[in-house]
N, C-alpha and C positions, 0 to 999 in steps of 0.2 A: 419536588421539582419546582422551581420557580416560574414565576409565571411569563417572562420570555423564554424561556426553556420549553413551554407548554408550547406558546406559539411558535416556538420555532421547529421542534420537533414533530407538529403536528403540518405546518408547510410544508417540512420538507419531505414529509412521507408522503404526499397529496403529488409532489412533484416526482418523485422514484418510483411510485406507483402510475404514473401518468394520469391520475384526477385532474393534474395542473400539467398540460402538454407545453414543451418548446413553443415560446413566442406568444404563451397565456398572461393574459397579465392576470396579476394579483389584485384581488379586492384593497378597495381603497385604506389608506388607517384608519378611519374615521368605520368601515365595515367591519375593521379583524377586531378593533376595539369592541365594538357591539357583541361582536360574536363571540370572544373570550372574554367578556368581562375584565377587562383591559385597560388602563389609561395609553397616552400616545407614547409615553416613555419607554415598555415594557415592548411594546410593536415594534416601534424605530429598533429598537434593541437587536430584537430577531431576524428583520430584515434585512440589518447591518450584519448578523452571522452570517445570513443564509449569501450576503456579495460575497462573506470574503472566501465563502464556500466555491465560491463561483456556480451558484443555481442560479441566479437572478440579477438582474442588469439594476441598476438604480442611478440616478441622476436630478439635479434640480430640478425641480419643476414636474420631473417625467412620470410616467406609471411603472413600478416596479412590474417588469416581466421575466418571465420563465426562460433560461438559458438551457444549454445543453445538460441534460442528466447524466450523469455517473454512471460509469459500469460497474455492476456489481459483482465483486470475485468474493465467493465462499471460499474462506481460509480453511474451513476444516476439510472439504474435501485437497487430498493433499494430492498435487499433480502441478505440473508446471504451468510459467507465463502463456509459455505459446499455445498450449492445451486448452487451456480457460480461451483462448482469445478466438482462437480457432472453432469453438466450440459455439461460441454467440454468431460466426459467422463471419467475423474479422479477419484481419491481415497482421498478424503479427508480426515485428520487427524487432531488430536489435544493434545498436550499435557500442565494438569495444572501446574502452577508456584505457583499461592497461590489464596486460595479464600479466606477471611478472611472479618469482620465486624468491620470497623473502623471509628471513626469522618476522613472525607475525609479535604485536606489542605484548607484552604480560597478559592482557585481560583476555585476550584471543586467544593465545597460547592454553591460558587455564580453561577455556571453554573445549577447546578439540582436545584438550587431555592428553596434550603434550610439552614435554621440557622446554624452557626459555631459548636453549641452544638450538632447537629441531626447526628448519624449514615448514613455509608450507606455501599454497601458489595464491595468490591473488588477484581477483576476478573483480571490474570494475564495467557496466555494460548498463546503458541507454535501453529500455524499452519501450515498444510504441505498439501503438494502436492505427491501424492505416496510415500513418506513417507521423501519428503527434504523438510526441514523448509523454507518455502517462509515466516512470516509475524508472527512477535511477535506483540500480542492484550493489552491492558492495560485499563480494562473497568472497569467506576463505575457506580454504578446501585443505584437508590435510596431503600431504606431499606425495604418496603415494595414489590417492586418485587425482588431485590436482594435478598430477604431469601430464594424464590422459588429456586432457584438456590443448595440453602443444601439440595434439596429434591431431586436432582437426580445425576446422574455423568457428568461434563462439560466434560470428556474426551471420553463418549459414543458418542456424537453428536454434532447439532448444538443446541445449547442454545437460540437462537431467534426463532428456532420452538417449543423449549422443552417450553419456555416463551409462545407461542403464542397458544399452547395447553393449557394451563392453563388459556387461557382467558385474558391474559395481550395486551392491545391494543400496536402495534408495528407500527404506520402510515407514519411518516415520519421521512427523513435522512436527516440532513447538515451536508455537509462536505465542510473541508480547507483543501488546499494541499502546504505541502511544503516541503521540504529534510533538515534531518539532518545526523549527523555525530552519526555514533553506539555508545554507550557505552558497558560498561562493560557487563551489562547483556545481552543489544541485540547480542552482538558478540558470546558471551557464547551460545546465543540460536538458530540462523540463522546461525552459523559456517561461522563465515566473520573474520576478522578483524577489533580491533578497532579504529574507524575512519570513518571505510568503510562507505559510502553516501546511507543513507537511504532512500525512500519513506516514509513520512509520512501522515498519515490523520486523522486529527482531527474530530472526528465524535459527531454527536449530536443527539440523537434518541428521537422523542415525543409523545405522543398517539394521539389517534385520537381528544380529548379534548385539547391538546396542552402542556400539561403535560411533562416535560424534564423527560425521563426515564432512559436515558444513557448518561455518556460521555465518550468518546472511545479516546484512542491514538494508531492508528494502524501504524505500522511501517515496509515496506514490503522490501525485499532487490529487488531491480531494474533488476536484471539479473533476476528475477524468476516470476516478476508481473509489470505491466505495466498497469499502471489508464489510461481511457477514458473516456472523457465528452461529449456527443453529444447533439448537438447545433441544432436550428431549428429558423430561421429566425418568422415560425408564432408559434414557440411554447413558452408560458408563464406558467414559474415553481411556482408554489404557492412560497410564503417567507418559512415556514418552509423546504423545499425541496430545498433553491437553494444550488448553487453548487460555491465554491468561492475558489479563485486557489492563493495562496501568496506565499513569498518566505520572510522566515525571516532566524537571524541567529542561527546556532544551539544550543538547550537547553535540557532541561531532561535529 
């Protein structure tokens, strides 16, 4: 690991763990230099990560202070937005972009494991945190569950309960993780800038038959959610549940 790498990743866990609380300011560079055996290059360096993370404010002149921490969602526990959200003690929100039924592109098609000609529904929905947009969803459903979906409101709730009241088996999660760069619409919807560095997770949802019943492009902004994967030396993740971590370059 390189040595802004070092500093950076050791700030930021000082700040997610609250060692460095909301509105703490950061030891000065001329300190974090001391303390990692650092020149100012390598500090500035991480400092600049951890703004564009949105942990810490920086300005001319100013003292780098501690901004709002990130909620942390365990992706391997596999359960919904509003569940996790609900669960910290939060207000979970949602609002739709489009739900609509459309032949989905090739590459979608080939992932739910059906023909080029076959329908499926298209799920497009804002979600929030006390009512700030953490995490624009971009889900395709095969045709036969995705129509349950016109039968009720996606912006009353969560959709994988409202799915799972209906009998829809909902068993297992893969996800890939990796960061892009906002577009136009995510910016429009997470009130960022475009550009701004995504969280992304590719999500894959199967029944308990092994049935592909989702493909998901979640995209969550970094200052507001924060993915964990927990590891376990004797623990063995069936294949459809594992958990696979990449870093390509930015697309969609």
């Amino acid at each position: 690991m390189s040595l802004h790498e070092t500093v950076r990743t050791t700030l930021r866990d000082r700040i997610l763990s609250g060692a460095l609380p909301v509105g703490a300011a950061l030891p000065t560079t001329a300190e974090l230099s001391v303390e990692f055996g650092a020149s100012r290059g390598p500090v500035r360096q991480a400092l600049a990560a951890l703004a564009t993370e949105g942990l810490i404010s920086t300005g001319q002149g100013r003292v780098p202070t501690v901004m709002r921490a990130p909620f942390a969602h365990a992706i391997d526990d596999f359960f919904s937005f509003s569940a996790w959200v609900t669960a910290m003690g939060r207000v979970p929100g949602q609002r739709t972009i489009e739900l609509a039924l459309r032949r989905p592109p090739a590459s979608v098609a080939a992932a739910l494991g059906v023909g080029g000609d076959t329908r499926a529904v298209d799920l497009v929905r804002v979600r929030s945190i006390d009512d700030e947009p953490v995490m624009i969803e971009r889900s395709t459903f095969v045709e036969h569950v995705g129509r349950l979906i016109f039968d009720f409101d996606p912006d009353a709730g969560s959709v994988f309960t409202a799915l799972l009241d209906r009998g829809v088996s909902l068993e297992h999660g893969e996800h890939t993780i990796d960061a892009v760069a906002a577009n136009d619409q995510d910016a429009a919807a997470l009130d960022v800038a475009v550009g701004t560095p995504l969280l992304r997770v590719h999500r894959l949802t199967r029944s308990a038959a092994g049935e592909v019943i989702e493909v998901a492009d979640d995209r969550y902004r970094p200052d507001r959610a924060s993915l964990i994967v927990h590891n376990s030396r004797t623990r063995t993740a069936p294949a459809p549940s594992a958990v696979r971590r990449t870093t390509t370059e930015s697309s969609r």
